[in-house]
N, C-alpha and C positions, 0 to 999 in steps of 0.2 A: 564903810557901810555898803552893804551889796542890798542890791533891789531888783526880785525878781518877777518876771509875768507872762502866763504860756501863751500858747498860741494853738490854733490847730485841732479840736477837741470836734465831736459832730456827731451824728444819727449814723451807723454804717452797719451793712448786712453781714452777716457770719459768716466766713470766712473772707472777707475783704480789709481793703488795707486803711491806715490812718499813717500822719506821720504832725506829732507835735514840735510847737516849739518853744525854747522859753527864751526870752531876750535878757539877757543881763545888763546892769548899770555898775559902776565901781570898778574902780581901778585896779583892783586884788581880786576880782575874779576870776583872772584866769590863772591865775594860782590856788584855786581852792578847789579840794574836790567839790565834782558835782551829782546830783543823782536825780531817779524818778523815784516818786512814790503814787499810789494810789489809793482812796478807800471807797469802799461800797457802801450801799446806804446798810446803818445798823453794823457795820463792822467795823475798828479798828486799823487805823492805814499802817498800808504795808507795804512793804520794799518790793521795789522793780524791777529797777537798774542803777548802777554809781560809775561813774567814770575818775578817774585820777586825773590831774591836772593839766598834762598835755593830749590826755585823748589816748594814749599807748595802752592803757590798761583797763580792762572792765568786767563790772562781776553783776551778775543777771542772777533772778530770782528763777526757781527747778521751774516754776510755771509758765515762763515767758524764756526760757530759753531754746533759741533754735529760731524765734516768732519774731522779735524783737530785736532792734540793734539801739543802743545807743550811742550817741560821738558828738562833737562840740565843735566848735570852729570859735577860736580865741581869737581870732582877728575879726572878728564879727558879733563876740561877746552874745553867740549863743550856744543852746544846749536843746540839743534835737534825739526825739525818741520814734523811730521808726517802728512801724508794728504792723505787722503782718499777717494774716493765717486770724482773723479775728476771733474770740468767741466769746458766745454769751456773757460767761462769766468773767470777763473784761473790764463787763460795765463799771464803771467808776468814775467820781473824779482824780483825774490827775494833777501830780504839783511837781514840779520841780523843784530841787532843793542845793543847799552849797552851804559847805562849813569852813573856817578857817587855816581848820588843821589839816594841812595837803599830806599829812602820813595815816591820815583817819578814813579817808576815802573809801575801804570798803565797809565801813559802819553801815551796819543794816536797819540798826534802831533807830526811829524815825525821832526821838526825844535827844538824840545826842547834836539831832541837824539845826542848826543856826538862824540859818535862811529861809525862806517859802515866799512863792509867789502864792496867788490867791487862788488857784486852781484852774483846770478845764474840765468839763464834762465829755466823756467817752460814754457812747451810748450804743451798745451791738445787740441788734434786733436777730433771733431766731430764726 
């Protein structure tokens, strides 16, 4: 059983930075992929960022690429989302997510993920 919970979430001006984090519990964490999600009020959450199991690999949503970095640190049993270049349409909450299957990793679909923390709020002011 993996148990997840972010960190990091806040009020921040448009084009300024955030950097979340999630803290994992469970033994087989660091063997599952991981990833961000987000959703905004009245939409549908949606994919961010996913990392593969040791951090070497990662696939970024066309909107958050270039802005955004994601990486882990498995000897610390976390998963950090850096984000950069902020904009309005940011706003959301965020969750961190991890699945079992370390070949499923870049799964975009947010129904195929396993795991969730309970979210953070990301709020970027105009």
């Amino acid at each position: 059983q993996v148990q997840l919970a972010e960190f990091g979430g806040g009020l921040v001006q448009a084009g300024g930075s955030l950097r979340l984090s999630c803290a994992a519990s469970g033994r087989t964490w660091r063997w599952n992929g991981s990833g961000w999600f987000r959703q905004a009020p009245g939409k549908e959450r949606e994919f961010v960022a996913t990392i593969n199991y040791n951090g070497e690999s990662t696939n970024y949503a066309d909107s958050v690429k270039g802005r955004f970095t994601i990486s882990r640190d498995n000897d610390k049993n976390t998963l950090f989302l850096q984000m950069n270049d902020l904009k309005f349409e940011d706003t959301a909450v965020y969750y961190c997510a991890a699945l079992r299957d370390a070949t499923a990793w870049r799964t975009t679909n947010p129904t195929q993920w396993e795991y969730w923390g309970p979210g953070t709020q990301v709020t970027v002011s105009a």
